[in-house]
C-alpha positions as a LaTeX table, in Angstrom:
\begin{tabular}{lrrr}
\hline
Residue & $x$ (\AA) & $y$ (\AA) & $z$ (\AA) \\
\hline
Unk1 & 0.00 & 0.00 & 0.00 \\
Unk2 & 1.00 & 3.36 & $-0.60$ \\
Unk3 & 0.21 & 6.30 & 1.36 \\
Unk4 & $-0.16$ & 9.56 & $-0.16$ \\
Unk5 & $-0.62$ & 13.52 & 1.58 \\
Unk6 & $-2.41$ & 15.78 & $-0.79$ \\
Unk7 & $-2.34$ & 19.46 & $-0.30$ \\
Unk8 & $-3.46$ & 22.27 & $-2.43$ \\
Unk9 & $-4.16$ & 26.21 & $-2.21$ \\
Unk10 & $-1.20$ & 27.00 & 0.70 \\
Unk11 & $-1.15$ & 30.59 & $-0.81$ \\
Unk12 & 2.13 & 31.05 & 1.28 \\
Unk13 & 3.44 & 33.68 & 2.55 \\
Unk14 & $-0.05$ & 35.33 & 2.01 \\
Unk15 & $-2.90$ & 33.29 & 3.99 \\
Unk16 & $-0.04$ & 31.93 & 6.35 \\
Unk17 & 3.53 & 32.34 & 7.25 \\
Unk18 & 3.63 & 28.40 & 6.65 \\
Unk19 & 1.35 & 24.79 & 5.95 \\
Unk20 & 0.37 & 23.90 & 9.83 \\
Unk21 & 2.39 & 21.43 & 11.14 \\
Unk22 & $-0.34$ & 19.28 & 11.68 \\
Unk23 & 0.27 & 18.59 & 8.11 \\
Unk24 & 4.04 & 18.37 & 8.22 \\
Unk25 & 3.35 & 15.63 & 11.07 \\
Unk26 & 1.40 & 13.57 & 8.77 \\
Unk27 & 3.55 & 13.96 & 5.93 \\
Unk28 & 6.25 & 12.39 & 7.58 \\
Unk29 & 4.59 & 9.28 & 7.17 \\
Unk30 & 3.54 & 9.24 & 3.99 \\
Unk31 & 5.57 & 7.54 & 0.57 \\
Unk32 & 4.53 & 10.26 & $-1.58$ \\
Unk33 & 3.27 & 14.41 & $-1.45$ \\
Unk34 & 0.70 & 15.86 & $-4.06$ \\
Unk35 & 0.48 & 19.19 & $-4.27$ \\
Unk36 & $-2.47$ & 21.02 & $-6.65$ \\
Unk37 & $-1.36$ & 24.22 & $-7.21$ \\
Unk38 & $-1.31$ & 27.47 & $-5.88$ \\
Unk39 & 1.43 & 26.76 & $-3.11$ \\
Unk40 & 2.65 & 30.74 & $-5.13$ \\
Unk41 & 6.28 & 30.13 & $-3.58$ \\
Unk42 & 8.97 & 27.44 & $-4.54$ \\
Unk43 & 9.90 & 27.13 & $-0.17$ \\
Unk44 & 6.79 & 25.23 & $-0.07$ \\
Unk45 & 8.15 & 22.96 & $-2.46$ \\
Unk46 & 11.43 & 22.34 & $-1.59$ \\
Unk47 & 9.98 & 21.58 & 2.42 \\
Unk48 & 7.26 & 19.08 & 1.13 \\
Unk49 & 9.93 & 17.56 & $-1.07$ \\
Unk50 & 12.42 & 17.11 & 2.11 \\
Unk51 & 9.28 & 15.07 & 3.45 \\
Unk52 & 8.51 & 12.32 & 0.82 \\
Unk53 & 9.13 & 12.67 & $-3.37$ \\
Unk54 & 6.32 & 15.59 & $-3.94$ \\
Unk55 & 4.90 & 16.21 & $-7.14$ \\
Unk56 & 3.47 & 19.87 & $-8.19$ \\
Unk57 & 1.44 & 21.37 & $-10.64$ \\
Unk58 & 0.84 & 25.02 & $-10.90$ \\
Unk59 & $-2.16$ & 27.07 & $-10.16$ \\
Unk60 & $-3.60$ & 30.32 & $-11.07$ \\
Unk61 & $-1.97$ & 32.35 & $-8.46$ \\
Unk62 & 1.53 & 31.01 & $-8.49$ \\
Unk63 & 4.39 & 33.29 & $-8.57$ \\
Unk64 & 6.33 & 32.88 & $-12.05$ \\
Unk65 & 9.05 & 30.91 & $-11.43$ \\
Unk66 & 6.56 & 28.01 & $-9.88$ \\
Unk67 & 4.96 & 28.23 & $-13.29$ \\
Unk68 & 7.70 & 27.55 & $-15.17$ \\
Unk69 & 8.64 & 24.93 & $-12.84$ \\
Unk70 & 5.60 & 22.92 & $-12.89$ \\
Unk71 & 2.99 & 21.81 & $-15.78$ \\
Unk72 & $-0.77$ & 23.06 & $-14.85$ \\
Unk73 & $-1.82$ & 19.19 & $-15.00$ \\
Unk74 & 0.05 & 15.38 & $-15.22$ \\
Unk75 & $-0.58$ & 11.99 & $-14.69$ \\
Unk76 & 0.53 & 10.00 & $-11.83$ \\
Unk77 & 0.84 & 6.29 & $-11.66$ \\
Unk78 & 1.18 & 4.40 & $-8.23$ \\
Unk79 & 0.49 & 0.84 & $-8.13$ \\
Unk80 & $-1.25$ & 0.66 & $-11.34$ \\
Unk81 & $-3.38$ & 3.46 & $-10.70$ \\
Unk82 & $-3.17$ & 6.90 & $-12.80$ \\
Unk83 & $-3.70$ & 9.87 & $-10.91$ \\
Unk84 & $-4.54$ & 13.10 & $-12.63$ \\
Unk85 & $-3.54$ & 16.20 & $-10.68$ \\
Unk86 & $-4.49$ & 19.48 & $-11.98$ \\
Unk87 & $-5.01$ & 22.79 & $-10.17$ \\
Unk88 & $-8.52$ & 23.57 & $-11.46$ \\
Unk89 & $-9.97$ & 26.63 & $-13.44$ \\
Unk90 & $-13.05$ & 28.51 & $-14.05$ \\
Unk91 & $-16.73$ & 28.89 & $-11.59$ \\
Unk92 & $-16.17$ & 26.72 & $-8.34$ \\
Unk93 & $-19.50$ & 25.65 & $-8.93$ \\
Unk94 & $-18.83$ & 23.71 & $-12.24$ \\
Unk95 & $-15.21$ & 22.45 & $-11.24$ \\
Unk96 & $-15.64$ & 18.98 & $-11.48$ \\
Unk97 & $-17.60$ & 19.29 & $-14.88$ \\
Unk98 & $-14.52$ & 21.15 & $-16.04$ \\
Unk99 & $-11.85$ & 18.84 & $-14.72$ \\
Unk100 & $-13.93$ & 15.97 & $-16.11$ \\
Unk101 & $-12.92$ & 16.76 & $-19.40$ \\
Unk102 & $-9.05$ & 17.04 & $-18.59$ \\
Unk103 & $-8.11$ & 13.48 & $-18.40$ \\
Unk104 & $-9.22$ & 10.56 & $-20.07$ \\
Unk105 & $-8.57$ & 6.84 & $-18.02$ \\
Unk106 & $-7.87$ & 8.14 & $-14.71$ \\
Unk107 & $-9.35$ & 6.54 & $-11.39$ \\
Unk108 & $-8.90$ & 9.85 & $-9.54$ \\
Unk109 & $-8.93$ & 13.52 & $-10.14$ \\
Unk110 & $-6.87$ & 15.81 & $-7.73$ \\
Unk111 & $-7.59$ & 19.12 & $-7.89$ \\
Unk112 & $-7.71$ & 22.27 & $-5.60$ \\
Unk113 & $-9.39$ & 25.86 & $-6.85$ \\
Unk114 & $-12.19$ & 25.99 & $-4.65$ \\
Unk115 & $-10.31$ & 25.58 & $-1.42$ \\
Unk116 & $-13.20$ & 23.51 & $-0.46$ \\
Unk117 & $-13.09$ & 19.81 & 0.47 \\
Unk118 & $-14.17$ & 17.31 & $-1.62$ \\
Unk119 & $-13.97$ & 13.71 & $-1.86$ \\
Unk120 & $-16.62$ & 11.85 & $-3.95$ \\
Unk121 & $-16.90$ & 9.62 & $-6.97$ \\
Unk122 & $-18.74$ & 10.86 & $-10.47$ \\
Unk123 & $-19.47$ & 8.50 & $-13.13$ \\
Unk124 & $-16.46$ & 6.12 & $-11.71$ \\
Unk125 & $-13.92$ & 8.72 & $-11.47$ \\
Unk126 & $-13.12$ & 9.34 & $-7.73$ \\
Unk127 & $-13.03$ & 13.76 & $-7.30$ \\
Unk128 & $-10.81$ & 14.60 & $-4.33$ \\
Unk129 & $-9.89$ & 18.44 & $-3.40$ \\
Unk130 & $-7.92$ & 18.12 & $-0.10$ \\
Unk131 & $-9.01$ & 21.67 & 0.20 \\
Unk132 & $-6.86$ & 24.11 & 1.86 \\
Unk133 & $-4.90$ & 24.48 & 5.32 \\
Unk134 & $-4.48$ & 28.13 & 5.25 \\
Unk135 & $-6.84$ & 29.83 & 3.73 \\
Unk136 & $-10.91$ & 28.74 & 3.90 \\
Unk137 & $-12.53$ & 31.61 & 1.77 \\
Unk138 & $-15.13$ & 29.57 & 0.36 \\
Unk139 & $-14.86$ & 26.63 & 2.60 \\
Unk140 & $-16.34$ & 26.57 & 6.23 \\
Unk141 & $-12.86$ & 24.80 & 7.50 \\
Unk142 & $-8.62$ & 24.55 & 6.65 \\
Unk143 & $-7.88$ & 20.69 & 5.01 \\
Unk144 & $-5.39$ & 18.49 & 3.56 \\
Unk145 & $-5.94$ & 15.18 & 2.48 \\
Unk146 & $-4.87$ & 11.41 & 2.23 \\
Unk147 & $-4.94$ & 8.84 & $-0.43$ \\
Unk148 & $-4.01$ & 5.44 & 0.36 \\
Unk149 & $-3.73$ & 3.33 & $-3.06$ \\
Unk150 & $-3.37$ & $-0.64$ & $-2.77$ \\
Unk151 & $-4.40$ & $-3.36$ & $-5.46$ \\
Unk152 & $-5.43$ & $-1.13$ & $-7.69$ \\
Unk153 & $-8.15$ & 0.75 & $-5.99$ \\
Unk154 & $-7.80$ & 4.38 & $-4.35$ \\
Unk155 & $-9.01$ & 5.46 & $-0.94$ \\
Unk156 & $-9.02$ & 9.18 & 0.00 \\
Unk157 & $-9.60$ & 10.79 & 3.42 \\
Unk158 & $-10.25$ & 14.46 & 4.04 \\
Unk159 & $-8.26$ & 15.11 & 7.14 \\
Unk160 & $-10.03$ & 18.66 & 9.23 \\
Unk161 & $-7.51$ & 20.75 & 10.61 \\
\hline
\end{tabular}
């Protein structure tokens, strides 16, 4: 089994000085770090990466240099599954329609955007937004997340901070 943190929307050094360390305590045991987007500075790279291998795509509010750094969506694959992680674009309320569209023969869509949690399946593709654990503008609570992928099948957890 592997276990997997997924973050997304840090928005560091703006909605926080730094990710909670709630989330760096989890992180610690986990094989692998997702990130969707809109972490804006590369130090909240290179600390997830010093946790577990981290993989990044970039968001709408990045600074530049993230941009360049990292593609706005890829694929994944961990233990047979593909993962698609994307940042997420357009009306919160039609995100997953949107995202839908992105990949075709994934299991599981990561994406962020919204900043709100979101874990659910849609015509068998499994939607997960770990939300965000700095900044809740549209969400009523801060989040990360956890995937655990084993045999082929994907389990995600929405963890409240």
């Amino acid at each position: 089994m592997k276990r997997i943190g997924v973050i997304s929307d840090t928005h560091i050094p703006k909605a926080a000085a730094d990710i909670p360390k709630a989330v760096y305590d989890e992180f610690k045991n986990v094989d692998m770090i997702l990130h969707a987007g809109d972490m804006v500075v590369m130090e909240v790279f290179e600390k997830l990466r010093n946790l577990a291998p981290t993989y990044a795509v970039s968001g709408n509010m990045d600074m530049p240099d993230v941009k360049q750094m990292f593609p706005e969506k890829n694929v994944i694959k961990v233990e047979g599954v593909k993962i698609g992680l994307i940042h997420g674009y357009g009306p919160v309320s039609k995100l997953t329609e949107v995202l839908a569209k992105e990949f075709s023969r994934v299991s599981i869509v990561v994406f962020g955007h919204s900043h709100v949690a979101i874990n659910e399946i849609i015509k068998k593709t499994i939607f997960f937004n770990p939300g965000s654990p700095t900044d809740k503008i549209f969400a009523a609570y801060n989040s990360f997340g956890i995937l655990e992928v084993a045999d082929g099948k994907v389990c995600g957890k929405i963890i409240r901070l």
